[in-house]
ZAMIKE-620504 format. One record per residue (C-alpha): residue number from 0; residue in three letters; x negated, y, z. Coordinates in steps of 0.05 Angstrom, whole numbers. Layout:
N
{num NUM	residuo ala	east X	north Y	up Z}
...
END
This chain:
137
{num 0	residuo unk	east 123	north 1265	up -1150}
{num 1	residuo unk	east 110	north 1262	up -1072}
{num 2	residuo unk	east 172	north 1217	up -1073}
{num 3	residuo unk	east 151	north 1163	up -1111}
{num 4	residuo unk	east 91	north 1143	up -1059}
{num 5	residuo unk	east 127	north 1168	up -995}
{num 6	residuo unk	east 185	north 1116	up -1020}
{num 7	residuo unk	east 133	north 1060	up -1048}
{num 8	residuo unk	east 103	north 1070	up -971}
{num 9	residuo unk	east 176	north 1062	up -941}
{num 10	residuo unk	east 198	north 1010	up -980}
{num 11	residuo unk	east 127	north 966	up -966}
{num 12	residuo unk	east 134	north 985	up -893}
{num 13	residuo unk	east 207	north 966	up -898}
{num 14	residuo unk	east 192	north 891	up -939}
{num 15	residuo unk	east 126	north 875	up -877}
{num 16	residuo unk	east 180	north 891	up -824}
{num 17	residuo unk	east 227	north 845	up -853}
{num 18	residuo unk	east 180	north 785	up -867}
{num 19	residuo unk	east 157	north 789	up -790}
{num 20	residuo unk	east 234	north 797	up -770}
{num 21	residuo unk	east 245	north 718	up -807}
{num 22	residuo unk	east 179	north 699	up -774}
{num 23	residuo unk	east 208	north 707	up -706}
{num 24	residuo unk	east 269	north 689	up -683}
{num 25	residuo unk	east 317	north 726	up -646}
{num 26	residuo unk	east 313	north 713	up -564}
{num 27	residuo unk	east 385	north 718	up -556}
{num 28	residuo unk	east 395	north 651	up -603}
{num 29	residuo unk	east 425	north 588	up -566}
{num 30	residuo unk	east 374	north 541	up -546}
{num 31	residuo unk	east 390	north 467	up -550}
{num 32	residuo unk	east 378	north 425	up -498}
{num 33	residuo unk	east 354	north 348	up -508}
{num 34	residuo unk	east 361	north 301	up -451}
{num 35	residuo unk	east 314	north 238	up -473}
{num 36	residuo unk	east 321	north 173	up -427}
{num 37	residuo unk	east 274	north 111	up -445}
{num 38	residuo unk	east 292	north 50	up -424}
{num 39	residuo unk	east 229	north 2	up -402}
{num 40	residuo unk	east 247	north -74	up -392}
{num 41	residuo unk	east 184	north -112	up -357}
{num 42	residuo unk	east 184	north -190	up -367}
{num 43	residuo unk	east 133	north -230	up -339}
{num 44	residuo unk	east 87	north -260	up -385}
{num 45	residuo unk	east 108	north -329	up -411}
{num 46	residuo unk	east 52	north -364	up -378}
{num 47	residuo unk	east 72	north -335	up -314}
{num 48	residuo unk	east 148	north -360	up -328}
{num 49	residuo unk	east 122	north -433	up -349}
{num 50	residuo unk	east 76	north -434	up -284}
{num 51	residuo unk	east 129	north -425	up -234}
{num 52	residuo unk	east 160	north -488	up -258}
{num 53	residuo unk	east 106	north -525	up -263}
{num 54	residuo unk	east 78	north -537	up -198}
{num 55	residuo unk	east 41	north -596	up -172}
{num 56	residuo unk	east -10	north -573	up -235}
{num 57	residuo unk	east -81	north -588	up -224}
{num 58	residuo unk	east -135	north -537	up -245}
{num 59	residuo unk	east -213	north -549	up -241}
{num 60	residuo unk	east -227	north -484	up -230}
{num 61	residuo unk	east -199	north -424	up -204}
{num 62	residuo unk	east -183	north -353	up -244}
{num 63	residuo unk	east -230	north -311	up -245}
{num 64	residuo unk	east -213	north -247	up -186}
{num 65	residuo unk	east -173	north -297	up -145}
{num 66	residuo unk	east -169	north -276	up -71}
{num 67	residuo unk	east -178	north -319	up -24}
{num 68	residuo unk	east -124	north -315	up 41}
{num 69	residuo unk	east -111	north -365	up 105}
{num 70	residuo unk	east -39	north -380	up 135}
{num 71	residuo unk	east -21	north -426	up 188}
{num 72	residuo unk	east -94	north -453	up 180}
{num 73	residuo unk	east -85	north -469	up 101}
{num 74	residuo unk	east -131	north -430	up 56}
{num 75	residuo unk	east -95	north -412	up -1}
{num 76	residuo unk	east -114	north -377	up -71}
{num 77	residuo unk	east -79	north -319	up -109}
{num 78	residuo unk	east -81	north -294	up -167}
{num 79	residuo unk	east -28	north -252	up -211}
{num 80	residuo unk	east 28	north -279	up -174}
{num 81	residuo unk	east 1	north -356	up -178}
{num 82	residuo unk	east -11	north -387	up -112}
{num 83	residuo unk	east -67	north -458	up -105}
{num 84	residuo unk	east -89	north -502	up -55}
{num 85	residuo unk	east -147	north -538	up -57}
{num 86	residuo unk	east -150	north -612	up -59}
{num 87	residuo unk	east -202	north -671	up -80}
{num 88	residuo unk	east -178	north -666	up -151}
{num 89	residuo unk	east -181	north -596	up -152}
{num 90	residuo unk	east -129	north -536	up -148}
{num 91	residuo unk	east -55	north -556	up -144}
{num 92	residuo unk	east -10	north -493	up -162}
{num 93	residuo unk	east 41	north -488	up -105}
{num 94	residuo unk	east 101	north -444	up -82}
{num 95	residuo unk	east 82	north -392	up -29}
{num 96	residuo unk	east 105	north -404	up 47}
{num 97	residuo unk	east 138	north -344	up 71}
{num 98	residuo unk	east 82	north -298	up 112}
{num 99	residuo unk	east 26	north -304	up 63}
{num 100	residuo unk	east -1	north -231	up 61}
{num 101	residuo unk	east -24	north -206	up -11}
{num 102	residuo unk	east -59	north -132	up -16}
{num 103	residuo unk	east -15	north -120	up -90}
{num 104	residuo unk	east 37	north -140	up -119}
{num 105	residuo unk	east 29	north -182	up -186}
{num 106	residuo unk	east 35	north -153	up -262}
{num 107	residuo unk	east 115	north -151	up -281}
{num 108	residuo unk	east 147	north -141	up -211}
{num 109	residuo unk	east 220	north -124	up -204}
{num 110	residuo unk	east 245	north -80	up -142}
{num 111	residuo unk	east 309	north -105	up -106}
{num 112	residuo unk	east 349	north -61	up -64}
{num 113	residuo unk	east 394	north -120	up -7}
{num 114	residuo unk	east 431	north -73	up 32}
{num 115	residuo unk	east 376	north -18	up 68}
{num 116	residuo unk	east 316	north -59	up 50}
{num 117	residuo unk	east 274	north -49	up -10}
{num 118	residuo unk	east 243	north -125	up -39}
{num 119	residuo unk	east 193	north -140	up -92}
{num 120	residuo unk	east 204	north -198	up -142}
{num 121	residuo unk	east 163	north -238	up -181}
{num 122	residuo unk	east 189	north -296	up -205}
{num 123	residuo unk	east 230	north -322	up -149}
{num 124	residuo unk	east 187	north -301	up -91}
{num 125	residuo unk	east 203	north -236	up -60}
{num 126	residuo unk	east 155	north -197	up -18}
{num 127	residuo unk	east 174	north -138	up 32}
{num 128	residuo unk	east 114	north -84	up 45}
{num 129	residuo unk	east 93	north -79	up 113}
{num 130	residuo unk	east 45	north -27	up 124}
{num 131	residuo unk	east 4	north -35	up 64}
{num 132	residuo unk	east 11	north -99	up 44}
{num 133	residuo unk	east 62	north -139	up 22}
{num 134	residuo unk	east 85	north -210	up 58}
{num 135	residuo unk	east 117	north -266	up 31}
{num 136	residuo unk	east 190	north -274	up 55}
END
C-alpha cells in the first residue's frame, strides 16, 4: 500500500521534471547565426531634381529658413541645396560658384570617395568639409 503513493509521488515528480526539461532547451544546441544587411537608396526629392535644371527661375519670395551668405561681394540665398540671387524681379535660382560656404549639407547627399579625398554630392555640386563647414568646389 505505501507503494502506490510513493510511486504516484515519483511518477508526478518524474512528468513536472520532464515538462520543464521541453520548456528549456538544451545549452549545448547549435545556435544559428543571421547576418541581416539593408540596403538604403537616398534620391533627392523630385523638386530638387527639376530645380537644378531649371535655373534662371524667378521666385517672389524666398523659402522659409533660407540662410543668407556673401561671396566675392554677392549675397546669395540657400536653402536645401537651392542657391538665389536677388534681382528687381525677384529671386533667380542659380548654380553655386565654387567657395560658397554652407554650415550643412542638404537632405539626400551622396558621399564620393576621388582618390584620398572624401566629397559630398548633391545634385551636381560637390562640397568638401573644411573644418566644420562645407565649401563649394
Amino acid at each position: 500500500m505505501k507503494l502506490i503513493p510513493l510511486a504516484t509521488t515519483f511518477g508526478l515528480v518524474f512528468l513536472v521534471g520532464l515538462s520543464s526539461a521541453q520548456a528549456r532547451p538544451h545549452t549545448y544546441l547549435s545556435h544559428k547565426r543571421v547576418v541581416v544587411e539593408h540596403k538604403v537608396v537616398v534620391k533627392p526629392a523630385p523638386i530638387r531634381a527639376l530645380v537644378r535644371h531649371l535655373t534662371d527661375v524667378r521666385l517672389t519670395v524666398l523659402p522659409a529658413n533660407h540662410v543668407r551668405t556673401i561671396h566675392a561681394g554677392a549675397t546669395y540665398y540657400y536653402h536645401d541645396g537651392i542657391y538665389y540671387l536677388q534681382e528687381p524681379q525677384g529671386y533667380v535660382v542659380v548654380k553655386p560658384v565654387a567657395g560658397l560656404r554652407i554650415a550643412t549639407l542638404p537632405h539626400g547627399y551622396v558621399t564620393v570617395r576621388v582618390g584620398r579625398d572624401t566629397l559630398y554630392r548633391f545634385n551636381t555640386t560637390y562640397y568638401r568639409r573644411d573644418n566644420g563647414v562645407y565649401i563649394v568646389v
